[in-house]
C-alpha positions in Angstrom: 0.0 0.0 0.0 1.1 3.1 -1.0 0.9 6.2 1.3 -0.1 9.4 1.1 3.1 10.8 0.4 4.0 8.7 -2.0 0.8 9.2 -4.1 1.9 12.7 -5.4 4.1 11.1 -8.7 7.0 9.9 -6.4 9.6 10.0 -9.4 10.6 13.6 -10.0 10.7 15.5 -13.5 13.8 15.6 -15.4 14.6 18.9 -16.4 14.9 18.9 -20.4 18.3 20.8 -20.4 20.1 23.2 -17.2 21.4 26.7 -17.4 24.9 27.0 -18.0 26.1 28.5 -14.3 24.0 25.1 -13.1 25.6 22.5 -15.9 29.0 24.3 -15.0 28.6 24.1 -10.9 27.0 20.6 -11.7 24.2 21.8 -9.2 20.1 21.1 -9.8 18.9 23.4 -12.3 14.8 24.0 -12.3 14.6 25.1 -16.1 12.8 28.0 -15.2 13.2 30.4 -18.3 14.0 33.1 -18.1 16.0 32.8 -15.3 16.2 29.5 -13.0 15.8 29.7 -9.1 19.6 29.3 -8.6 20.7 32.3 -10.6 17.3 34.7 -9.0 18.1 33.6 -5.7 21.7 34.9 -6.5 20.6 37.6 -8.6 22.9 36.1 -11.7 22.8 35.9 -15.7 20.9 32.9 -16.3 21.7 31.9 -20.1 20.7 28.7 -21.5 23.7 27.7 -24.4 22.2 25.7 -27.7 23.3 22.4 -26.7 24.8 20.0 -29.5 24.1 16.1 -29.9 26.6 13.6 -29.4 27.1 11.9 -33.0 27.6 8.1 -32.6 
């Protein structure tokens, strides 16, 4: 049995691509655009890079 807590989508979303202060720190990045909660908690320059594919 699952409890209450548990019920709310237990897994957590997977943010489809960091900012680049987060992806540099290695630190959790929210996404948020324009500017993620790291860099408006810190009052930085969020920025988001075009990020290239890996060719196999």
């Amino acid at each position: 049995m699952a409890s209450d807590h548990e019920e709310g989508g237990g897994k957590r979303q997977r943010v489809s691509r960091a900012c680049d202060l987060c992806r540099r720190k290695k630190i959790k990045c929210d996404g948020s655009i324009p500017i993620c909660g790291n860099c408006k908690a810190f009052a930085l320059e969020c920025t988001y890079k075009d990020t290239t594919k890996k060719v196999i």
